[in-house]
C-alpha positions as CSV (number, residue, x, y, z in Angstrom):
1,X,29.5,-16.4,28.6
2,X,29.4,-15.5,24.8
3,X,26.8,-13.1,23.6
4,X,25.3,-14.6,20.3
5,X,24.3,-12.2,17.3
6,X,22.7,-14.6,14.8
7,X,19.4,-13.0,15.6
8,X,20.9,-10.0,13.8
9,X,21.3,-12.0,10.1
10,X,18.0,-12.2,9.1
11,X,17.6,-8.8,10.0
12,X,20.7,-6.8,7.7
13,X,18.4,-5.6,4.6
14,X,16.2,-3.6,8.0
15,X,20.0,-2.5,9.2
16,X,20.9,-1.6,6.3
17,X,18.2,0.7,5.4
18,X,18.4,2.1,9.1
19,X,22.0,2.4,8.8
20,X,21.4,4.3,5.3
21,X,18.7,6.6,7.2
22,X,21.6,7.6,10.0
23,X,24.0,8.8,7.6
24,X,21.2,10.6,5.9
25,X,20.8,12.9,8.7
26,X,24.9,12.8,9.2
27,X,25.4,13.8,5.3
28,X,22.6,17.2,5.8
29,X,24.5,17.7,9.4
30,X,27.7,17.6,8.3
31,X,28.5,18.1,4.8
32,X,25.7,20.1,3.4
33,X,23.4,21.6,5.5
34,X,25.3,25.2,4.0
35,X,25.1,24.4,0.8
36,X,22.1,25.2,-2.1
37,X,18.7,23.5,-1.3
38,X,18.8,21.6,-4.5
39,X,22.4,19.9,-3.9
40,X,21.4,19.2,-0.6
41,X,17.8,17.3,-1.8
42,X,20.0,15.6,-4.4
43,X,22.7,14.8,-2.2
44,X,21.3,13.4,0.6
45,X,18.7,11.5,-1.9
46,X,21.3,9.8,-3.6
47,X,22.1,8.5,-0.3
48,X,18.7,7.5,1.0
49,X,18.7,5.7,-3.0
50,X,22.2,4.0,-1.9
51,X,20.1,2.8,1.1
52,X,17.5,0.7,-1.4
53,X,19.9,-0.3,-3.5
54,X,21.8,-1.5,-1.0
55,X,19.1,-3.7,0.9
56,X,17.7,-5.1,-2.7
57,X,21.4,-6.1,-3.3
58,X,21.5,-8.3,-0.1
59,X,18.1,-9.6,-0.6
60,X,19.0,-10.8,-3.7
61,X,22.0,-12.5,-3.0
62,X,20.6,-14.1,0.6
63,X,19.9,-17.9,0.7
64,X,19.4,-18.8,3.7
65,X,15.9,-19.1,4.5
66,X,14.2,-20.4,8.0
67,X,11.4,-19.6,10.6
68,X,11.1,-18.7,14.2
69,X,8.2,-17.8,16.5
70,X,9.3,-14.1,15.8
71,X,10.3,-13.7,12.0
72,X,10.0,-15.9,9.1
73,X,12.4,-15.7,6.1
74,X,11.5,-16.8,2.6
75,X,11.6,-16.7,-1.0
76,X,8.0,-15.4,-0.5
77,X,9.0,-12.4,2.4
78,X,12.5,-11.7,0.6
79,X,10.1,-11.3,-3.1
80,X,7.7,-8.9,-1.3
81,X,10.5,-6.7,0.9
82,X,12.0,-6.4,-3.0
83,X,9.2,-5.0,-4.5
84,X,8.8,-2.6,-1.2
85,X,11.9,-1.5,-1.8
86,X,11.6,-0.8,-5.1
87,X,8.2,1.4,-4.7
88,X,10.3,3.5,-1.8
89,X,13.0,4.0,-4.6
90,X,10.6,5.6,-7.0
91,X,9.2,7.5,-4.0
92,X,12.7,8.4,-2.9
93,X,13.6,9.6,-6.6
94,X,10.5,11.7,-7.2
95,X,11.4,13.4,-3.8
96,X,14.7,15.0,-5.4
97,X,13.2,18.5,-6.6
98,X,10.7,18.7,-3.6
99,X,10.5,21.6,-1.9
100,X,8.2,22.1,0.7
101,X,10.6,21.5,3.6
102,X,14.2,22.6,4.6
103,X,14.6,19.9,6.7
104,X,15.7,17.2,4.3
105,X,18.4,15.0,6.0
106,X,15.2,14.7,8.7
107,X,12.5,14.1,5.7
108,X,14.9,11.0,4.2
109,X,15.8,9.5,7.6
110,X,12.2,9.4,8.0
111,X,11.1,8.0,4.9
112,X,14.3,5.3,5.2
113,X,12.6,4.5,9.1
114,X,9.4,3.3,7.6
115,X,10.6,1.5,5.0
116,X,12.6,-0.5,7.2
117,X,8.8,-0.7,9.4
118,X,7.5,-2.1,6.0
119,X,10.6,-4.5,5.9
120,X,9.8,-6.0,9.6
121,X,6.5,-6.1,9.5
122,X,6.4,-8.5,6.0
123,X,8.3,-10.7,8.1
124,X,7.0,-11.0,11.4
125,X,5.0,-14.1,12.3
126,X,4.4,-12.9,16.3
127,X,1.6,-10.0,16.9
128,X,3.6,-8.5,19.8
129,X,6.0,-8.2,16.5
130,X,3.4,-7.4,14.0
131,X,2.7,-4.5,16.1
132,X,5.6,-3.2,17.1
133,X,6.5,-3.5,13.3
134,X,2.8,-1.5,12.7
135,X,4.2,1.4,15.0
136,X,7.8,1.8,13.6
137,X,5.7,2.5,10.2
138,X,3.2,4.3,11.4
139,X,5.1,6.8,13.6
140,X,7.1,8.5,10.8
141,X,4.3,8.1,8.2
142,X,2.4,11.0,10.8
143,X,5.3,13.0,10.7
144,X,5.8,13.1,6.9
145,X,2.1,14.0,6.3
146,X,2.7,17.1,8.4
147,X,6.1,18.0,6.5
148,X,4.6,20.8,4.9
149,X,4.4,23.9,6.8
150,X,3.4,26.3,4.2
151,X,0.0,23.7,4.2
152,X,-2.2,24.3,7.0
153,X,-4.2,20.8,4.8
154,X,-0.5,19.1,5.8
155,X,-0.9,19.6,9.4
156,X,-5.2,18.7,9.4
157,X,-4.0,15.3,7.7
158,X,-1.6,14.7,10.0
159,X,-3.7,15.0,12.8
160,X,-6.8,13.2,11.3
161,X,-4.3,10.3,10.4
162,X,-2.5,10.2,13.7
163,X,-5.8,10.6,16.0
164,X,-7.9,7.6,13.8
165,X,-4.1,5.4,13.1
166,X,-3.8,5.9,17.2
167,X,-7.8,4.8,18.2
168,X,-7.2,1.6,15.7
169,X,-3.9,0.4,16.8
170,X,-5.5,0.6,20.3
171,X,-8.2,-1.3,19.2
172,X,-5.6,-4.0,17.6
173,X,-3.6,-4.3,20.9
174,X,-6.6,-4.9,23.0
175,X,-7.7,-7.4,20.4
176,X,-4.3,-9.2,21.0
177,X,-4.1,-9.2,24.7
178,X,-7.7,-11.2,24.4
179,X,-6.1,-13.4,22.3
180,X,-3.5,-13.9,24.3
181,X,-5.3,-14.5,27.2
182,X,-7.2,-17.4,25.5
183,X,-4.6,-19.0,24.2
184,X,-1.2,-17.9,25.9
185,X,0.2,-17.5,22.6
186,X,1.4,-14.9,20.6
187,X,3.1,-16.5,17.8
188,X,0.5,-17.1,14.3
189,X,0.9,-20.7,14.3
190,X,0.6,-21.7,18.1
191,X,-2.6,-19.7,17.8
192,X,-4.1,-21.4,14.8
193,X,-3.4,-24.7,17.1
194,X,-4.7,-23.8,20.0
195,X,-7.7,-22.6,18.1
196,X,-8.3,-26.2,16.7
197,X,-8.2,-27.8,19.8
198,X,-10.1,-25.3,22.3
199,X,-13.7,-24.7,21.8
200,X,-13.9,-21.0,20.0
201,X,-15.6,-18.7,22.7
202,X,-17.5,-15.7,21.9
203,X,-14.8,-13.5,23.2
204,X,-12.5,-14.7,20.2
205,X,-15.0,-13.5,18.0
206,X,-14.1,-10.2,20.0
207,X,-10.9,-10.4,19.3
208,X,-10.8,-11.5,16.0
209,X,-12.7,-8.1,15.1
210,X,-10.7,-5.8,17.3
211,X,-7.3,-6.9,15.8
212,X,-8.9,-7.0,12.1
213,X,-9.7,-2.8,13.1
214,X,-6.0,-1.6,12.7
215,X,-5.6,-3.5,9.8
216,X,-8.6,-2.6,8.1
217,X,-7.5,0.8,9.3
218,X,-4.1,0.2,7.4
219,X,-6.0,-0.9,4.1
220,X,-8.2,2.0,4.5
221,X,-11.3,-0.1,4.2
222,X,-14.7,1.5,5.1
223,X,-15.6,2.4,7.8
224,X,-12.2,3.1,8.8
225,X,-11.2,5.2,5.4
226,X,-12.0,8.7,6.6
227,X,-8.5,9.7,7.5
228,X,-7.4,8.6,3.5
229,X,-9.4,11.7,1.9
230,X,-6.9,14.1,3.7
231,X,-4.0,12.8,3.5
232,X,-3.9,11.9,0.2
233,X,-4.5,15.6,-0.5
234,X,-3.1,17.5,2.2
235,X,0.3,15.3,2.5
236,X,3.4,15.7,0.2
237,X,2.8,14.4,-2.6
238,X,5.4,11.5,-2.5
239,X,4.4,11.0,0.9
240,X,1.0,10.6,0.1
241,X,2.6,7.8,-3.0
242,X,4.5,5.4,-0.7
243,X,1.2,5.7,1.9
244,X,-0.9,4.7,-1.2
245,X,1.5,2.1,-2.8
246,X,4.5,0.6,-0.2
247,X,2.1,0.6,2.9
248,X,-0.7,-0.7,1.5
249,X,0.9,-4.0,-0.1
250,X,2.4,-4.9,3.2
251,X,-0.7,-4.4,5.1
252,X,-2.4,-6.6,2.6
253,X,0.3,-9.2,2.8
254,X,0.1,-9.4,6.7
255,X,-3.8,-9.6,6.8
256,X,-3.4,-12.4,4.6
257,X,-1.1,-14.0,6.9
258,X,-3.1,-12.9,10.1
259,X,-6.1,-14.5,8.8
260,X,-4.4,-17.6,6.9
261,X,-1.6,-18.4,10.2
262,X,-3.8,-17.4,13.2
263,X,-7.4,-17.3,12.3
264,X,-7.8,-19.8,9.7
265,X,-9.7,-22.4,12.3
266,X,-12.4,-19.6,12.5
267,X,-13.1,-18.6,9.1
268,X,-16.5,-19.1,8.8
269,X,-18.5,-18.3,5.8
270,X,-19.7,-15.7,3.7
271,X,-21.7,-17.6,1.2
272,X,-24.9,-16.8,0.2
273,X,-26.7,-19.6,1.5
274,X,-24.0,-20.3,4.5
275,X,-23.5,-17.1,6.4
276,X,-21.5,-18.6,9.6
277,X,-19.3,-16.7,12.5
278,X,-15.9,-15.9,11.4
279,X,-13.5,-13.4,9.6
280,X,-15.0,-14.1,6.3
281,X,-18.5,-12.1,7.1
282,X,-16.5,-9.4,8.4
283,X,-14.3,-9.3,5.6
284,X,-17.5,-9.5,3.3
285,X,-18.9,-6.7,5.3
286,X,-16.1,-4.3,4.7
287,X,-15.6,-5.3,1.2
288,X,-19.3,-4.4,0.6
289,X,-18.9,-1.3,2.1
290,X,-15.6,-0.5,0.7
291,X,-16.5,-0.9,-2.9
292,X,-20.1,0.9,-2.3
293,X,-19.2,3.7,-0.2
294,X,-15.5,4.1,-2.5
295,X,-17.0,4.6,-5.9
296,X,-19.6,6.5,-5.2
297,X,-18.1,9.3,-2.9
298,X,-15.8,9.8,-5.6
299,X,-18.2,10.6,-8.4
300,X,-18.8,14.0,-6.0
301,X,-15.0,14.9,-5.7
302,X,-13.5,17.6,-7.8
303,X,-9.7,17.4,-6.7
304,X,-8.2,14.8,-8.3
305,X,-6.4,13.4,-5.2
306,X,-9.3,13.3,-3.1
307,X,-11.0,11.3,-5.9
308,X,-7.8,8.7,-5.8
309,X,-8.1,8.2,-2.5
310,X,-11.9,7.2,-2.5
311,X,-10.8,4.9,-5.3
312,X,-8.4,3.3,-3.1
313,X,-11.1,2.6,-0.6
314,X,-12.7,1.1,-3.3
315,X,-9.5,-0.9,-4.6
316,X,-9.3,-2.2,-1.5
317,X,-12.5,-3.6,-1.1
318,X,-11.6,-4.9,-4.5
319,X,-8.4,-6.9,-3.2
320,X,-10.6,-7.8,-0.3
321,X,-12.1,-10.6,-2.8
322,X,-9.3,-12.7,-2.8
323,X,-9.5,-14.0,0.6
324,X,-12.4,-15.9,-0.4
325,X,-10.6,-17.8,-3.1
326,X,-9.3,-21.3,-2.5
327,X,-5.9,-21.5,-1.5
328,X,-3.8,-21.9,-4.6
329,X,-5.2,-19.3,-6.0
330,X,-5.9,-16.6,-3.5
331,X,-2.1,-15.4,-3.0
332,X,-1.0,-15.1,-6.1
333,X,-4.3,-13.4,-7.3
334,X,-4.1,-11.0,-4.3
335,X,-0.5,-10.0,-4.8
336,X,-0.3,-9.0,-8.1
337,X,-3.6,-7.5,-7.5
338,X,-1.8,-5.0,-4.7
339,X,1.2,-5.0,-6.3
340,X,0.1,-3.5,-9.7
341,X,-2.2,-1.4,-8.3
342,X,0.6,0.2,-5.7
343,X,2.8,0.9,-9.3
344,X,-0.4,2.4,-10.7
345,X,-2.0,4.7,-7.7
346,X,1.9,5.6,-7.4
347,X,2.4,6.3,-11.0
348,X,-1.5,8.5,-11.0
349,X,-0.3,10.3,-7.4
350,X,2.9,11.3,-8.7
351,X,1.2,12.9,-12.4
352,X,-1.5,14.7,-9.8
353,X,1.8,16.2,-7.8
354,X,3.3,17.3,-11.0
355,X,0.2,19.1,-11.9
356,X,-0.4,20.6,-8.6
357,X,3.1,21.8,-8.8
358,X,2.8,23.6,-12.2
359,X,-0.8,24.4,-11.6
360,X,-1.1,25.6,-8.3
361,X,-3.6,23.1,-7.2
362,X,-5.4,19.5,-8.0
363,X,-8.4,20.4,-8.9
364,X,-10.4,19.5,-12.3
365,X,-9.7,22.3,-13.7
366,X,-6.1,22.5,-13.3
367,X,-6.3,19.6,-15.8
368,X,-7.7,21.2,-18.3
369,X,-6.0,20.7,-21.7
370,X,-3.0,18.7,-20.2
371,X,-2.9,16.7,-23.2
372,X,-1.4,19.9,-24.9
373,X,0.6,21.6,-22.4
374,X,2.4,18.0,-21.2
375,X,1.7,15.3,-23.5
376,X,3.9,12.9,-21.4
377,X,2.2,13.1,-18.5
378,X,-1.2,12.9,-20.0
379,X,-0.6,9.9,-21.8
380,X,0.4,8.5,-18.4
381,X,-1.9,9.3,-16.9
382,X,-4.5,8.0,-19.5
383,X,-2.6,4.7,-18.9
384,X,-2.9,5.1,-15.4
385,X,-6.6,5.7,-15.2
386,X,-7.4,2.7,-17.9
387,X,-6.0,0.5,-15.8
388,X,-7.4,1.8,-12.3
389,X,-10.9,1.3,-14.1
390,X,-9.8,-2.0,-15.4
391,X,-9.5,-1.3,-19.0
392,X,-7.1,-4.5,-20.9
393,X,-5.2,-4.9,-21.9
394,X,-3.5,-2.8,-19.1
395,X,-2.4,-4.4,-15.9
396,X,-5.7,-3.6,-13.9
397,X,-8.0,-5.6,-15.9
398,X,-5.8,-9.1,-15.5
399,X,-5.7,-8.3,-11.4
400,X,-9.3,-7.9,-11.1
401,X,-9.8,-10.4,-13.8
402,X,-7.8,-13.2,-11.0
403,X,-9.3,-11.9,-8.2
404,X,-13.3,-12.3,-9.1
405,X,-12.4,-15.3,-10.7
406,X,-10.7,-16.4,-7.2
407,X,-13.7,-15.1,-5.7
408,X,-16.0,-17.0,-7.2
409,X,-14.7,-20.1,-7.4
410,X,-13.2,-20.3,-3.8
411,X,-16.5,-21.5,-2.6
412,X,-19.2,-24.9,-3.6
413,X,-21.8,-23.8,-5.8
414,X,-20.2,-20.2,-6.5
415,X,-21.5,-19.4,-3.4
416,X,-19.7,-15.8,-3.4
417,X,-21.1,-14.8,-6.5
418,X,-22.9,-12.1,-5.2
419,X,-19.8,-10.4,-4.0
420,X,-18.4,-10.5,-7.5
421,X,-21.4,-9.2,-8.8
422,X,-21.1,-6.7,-6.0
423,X,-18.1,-6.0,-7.6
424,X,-18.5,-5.8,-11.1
425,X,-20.9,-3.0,-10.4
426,X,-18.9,-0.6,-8.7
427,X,-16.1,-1.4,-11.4
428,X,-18.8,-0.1,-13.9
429,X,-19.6,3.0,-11.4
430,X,-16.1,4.1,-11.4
431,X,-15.6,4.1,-14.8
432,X,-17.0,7.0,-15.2
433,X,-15.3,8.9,-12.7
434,X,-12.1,8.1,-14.3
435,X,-13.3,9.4,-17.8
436,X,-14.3,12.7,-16.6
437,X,-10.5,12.9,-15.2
438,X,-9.2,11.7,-19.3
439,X,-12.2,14.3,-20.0
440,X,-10.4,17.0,-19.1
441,X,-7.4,15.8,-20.3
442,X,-7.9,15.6,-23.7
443,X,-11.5,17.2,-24.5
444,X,-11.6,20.0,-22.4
445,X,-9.2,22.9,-24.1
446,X,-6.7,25.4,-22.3
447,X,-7.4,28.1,-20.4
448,X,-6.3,31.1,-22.5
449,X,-2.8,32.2,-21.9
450,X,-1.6,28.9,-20.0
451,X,1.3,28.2,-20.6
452,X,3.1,24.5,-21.4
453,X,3.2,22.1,-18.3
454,X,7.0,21.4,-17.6
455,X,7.6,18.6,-14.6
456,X,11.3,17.8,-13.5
457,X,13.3,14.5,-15.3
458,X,13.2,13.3,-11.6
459,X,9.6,13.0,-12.3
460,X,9.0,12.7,-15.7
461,X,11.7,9.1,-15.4
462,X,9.8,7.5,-12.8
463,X,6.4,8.1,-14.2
464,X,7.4,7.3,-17.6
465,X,8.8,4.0,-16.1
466,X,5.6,2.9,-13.8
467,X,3.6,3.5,-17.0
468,X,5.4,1.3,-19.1
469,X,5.3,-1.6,-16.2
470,X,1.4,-1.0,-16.1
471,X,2.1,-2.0,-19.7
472,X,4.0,-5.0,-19.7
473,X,2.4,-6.6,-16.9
474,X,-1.6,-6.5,-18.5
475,X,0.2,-7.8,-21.9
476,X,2.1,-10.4,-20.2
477,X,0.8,-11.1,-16.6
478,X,2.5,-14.6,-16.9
479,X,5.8,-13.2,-16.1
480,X,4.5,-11.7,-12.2
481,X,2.6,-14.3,-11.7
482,X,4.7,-16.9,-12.7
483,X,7.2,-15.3,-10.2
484,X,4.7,-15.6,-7.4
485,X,3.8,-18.9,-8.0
486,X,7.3,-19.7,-7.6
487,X,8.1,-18.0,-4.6
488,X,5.1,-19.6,-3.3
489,X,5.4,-22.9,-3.7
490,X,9.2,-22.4,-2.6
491,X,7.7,-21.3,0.8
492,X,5.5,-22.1,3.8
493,X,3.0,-19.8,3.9
C-alpha cells in the first residue's frame, strides 16, 4: 500500500508560508534572540518577507488548475491568494521598527499562520473547510490584537474580538450542521443541487442566516461591527492594517462564493416592489444598516482610528451592493471594490500609526499641522481620505462608481435603486468626516514648539507606494479590471 501525497500540491504556496513561519520562530530561537531588538525585528522580518515572496513566486509560476469537493484551484483563487499576499507583505514591512513586543520570532510566526488561514480559506469550496479555514485565521488574529502589553486598550480589544469572533463562528457552525442535516452535503455545489431539487423549508432560511452571522461578523457589517471600534484602535497598528485590508477581501470573496455556490437557489429578492425570502433581504438589511449606522457614528469620533473603523462598517455595507448586480458584472465590480479599498484603509491605518508613534496618540489633535511637520505623509493621507470619500479621479470613486452601477442594474426596472440612493447618501455623509481629518491637516496650524513629524523608511516606502497605487488604479481602472475579467472568465466560479 502506497501512501499518495497529491493532495499536498495544491496546497505548497499555504506550506510554504507555514514553513516560512517555523523558521521564523527557529531564526529568533536560535540565532538572534541575544542580539539588538532592531536586528532581530529586521532579521526575522526579512524572513517572514522571504515567506511572501516565496509563495507569490510559486503562485505565479503554477498551472495546473482543477476542483475537488474540498478546494478549488484557479486563475481566479491563485489572482486573489496574490494580492493577499502582497497586502501581508506591506503589513510584514511596516512591522520592521515595531516595538511594542519582545517577542518577535512569536509575533511573525503568527502573522505568517493567518496569512496562510487567508490562503485556505480563498480556496475552499466545503464549509466544514471554510470553517476550519475561518478558525486557523481567526485564532492568531486574537493573539496579535493583544500583542501589546504596555496597552491595557490591546488586551480590551482582544477580548471584545475574541468573545463576539467566538459567539459568531458558533452561530456559523450551527448554521452548517442544519444545513447539513437537510441536505447531507457539505460541499457548495452539492448544496446548490440539492437545493433545487428539495422543497426549501423554513429551517433553511435558519440556516442560511446563522451561517451568513460569522461572515457578516468577518466583514464587520452592523449589527455585528461592535468589536471593529476597538480593535482598530487598541491593536498594533499593523495588526489592526492586515485585519482591515487582507482579512476583509477574503471574507468578501468567500461570501460571494457561499451565496453564489450554495445559496444561489434561495436568493430571493430585495426589490422594491418584490421583497421575497432569501439572502438578498438579509443582505439588503445589513447593507442598510451598515452604511447608516457606519457614517454617522463616525461623525462623533475624535481618534482617527476609531473613525476608520466606523468607515469600514460603512465600506462594507458599500461592497455589500454588488451582490445585487447581475452576474457579469458583480465580481469584478466587488473585487476591485475590496481590493482598492484594502490598499487604501491599509495605506490611512499605517499614516494614523505613524502619527500615533510620533505623537503619542490618534487623536484629532495629534494631527494638527501635519501638513508642515511631515509633508509626505500628509499628502498621503490627503490621497487616502479622497479616495475613502470617493473623490476621482482616485481609485475609490471608480469602485463605488461599478458597484451602484451593478446595483442598480442587477435587477428589472432598477428595482434596487433605492439601495443606491441609500448609498449615495451616506457617501455624501462621510464626506465630511473625512474633511475635518484633511482639516486638521492642512488648516489647523502647529502646536507651538512641535517639532517635525519623522516616520521610519520602513514606513514612509510602503505608504508612499499604496498612495501611488490608489493613483494609478482611479486614472486607469482598465488595467485591474481587465485583470479580473480575465481571471474570471478563465475560471468556474
Amino acid at each position: 500500500m502506497t501512501l499518495s501525497l497529491d493532495w499536498m500540491i495544491p496546497l505548497i504556496p499555504e506550506e510554504i508560508v507555514i514553513i516560512f513561519a517555523l523558521a521564523a520562530l527557529a531564526v529568533d530561537f536560535a540565532i538572534v534572540r541575544r542580539m539588538n531588538p532592531a536586528v532581530r525585528w529586521r532579521v526575522i522580518g526579512a524572513t517572514a518577507c522571504a515567506g511572501c515572496v516565496g509563495a507569490m513566486i510559486w503562485i505565479g509560476r503554477a498551472t495546473n488548475y482543477g476542483t475537488s469537493e474540498m478546494l478549488a484551484l484557479s486563475p481566479l483563487t491563485q489572482f486573489i491568494k496574490l494580492a493577499l499576499l502582497g497586502l501581508a507583505l506591506v503589513v510584514v514591512v511596516l512591522s520592521l521598527d515595531a516595538r511594542f513586543t519582545r517577542h518577535t520570532g512569536e509575533y511573525y510566526a503568527l502573522l505568517l499562520l493567518a496569512t496562510a488561514g487567508l490562503m485556505l480559506l480563498i480556496s475552499s469550496e466545503n464549509l466544514l473547510m471554510i470553517f476550519i479555514a475561518l478558525e486557523i485565521l481567526s485564532v492568531p488574529l486574537y493573539v496579535l490584537t493583544a500583542f501589546d502589553k504596555t496597552r491595557e486598550a490591546s488586551a480590551e480589544a482582544a477580548l471584545k474580538y475574541f468573545l463576539f469572533g467566538s459567539v459568531a463562528a458558533a452561530f456559523t457552525l450551527f448554521g452548517i450542521s442544519l444545513l447539513y442535516g437537510m441536505t447531507g452535503e457539505l460541499g457548495l455545489g452539492a448544496i446548490a443541487a440539492k437545493l433545487r431539487t428539495q422543497p426549501v423549508e423554513p429551517v433553511c432560511y435558519a440556516a442560511l442566516v446563522m451561517t451568513l452571522i460569522g461572515f457578516a461578523f468577518k466583514v464587520a457589517a452592523a449589527p455585528f461591527h461592535f468589536w471593529a471600534p476597538d480593535v482598530y484602535e487598541g491593536a498594533p497598528a499593523p495588526i489592526a492594517c492586515f485585519v482591515a485590508s487582507a482579512s476583509k477581501v477574503a471574507s468578501f470573496f468567500v461570501l460571494a462564493k457561499i451565496v453564489i455556490d450554495g445559496f444561489g437557489p434561495i436568493r430571493g429578492g430585495a426589490a422594491w416592489n418584490d421583497f421575497r425570502a432569501g439572502w438578498m433581504p438579509v443582505l439588503a438589511v445589513l447593507a442598510v444598516l451598515s452604511m447608516a449606522g457606519g457614517n454617522i457614528a463616525a461623525l462623533a469620533q475624535t481618534s482617527v482610528k476609531r473613525l476608520l473603523a466606523y468607515s469600514a462598517i460603512a465600506h462594507g455595507g458599500y461592497a455589500l451592493l454588488a451582490f445585487f448586480g447581475n452576474a457579469r458584472q458583480m465580481l469584478p465590480a466587488l473585487l476591485f471594490y475590496v481590493i482598492t479599498y484594502a490598499l487604501t484603509v491599509l495605506g490611512a491605518l499605517a499614516v494614523a500609526g505613524a502619527v500615533e508613534n510620533s505623537a503619542n496618540g490618534d487623536r484629532m489633535a495629534a494631527w494638527a499641522g501635519l501638513g508642515r511637520r511631515a509633508p509626505l505623509l500628509a499628502v498621503c493621507m490627503f490621497i487616502f481620505m479622497l479616495s475613502l470619500a470617493g473623490i476621482p479621479p482616485l481609485a475609490g470613486f471608480f469602485g463605488k462608481f461599478y458597484l451602484f452601477t451593478a446595483a442598480a442594474a442587477g435587477q428589472p426596472h432598477l428595482g434596487m435603486l433605492w439601495l443606491v440612493i441609500v448609498a449615495v447618501g451616506a457617501s455624501a455623509i462621510s464626506l465630511y468626516y473625512y474633511l475635518q481629518v484633511l482639516k486638521q491637516i492642512y488648516a489647523v496650524p502647529p502646536p507651538a514648539g512641535a517639532m517635525p513629524l519623522r516616520a521610519s523608511r520602513a514606513a514612509l516606502f510602503p505608504i508612499a507606494l499604496l498612495a501611488a497605487l490608489v493613483i494609478v488604479f482611479g486614472c486607469a481602472p482598465g488595467w485591474l479590471l481587465g485583470r479580473l475579467s480575465a481571471v474570471l472568465n478563465s475560471s468556474a466560479f
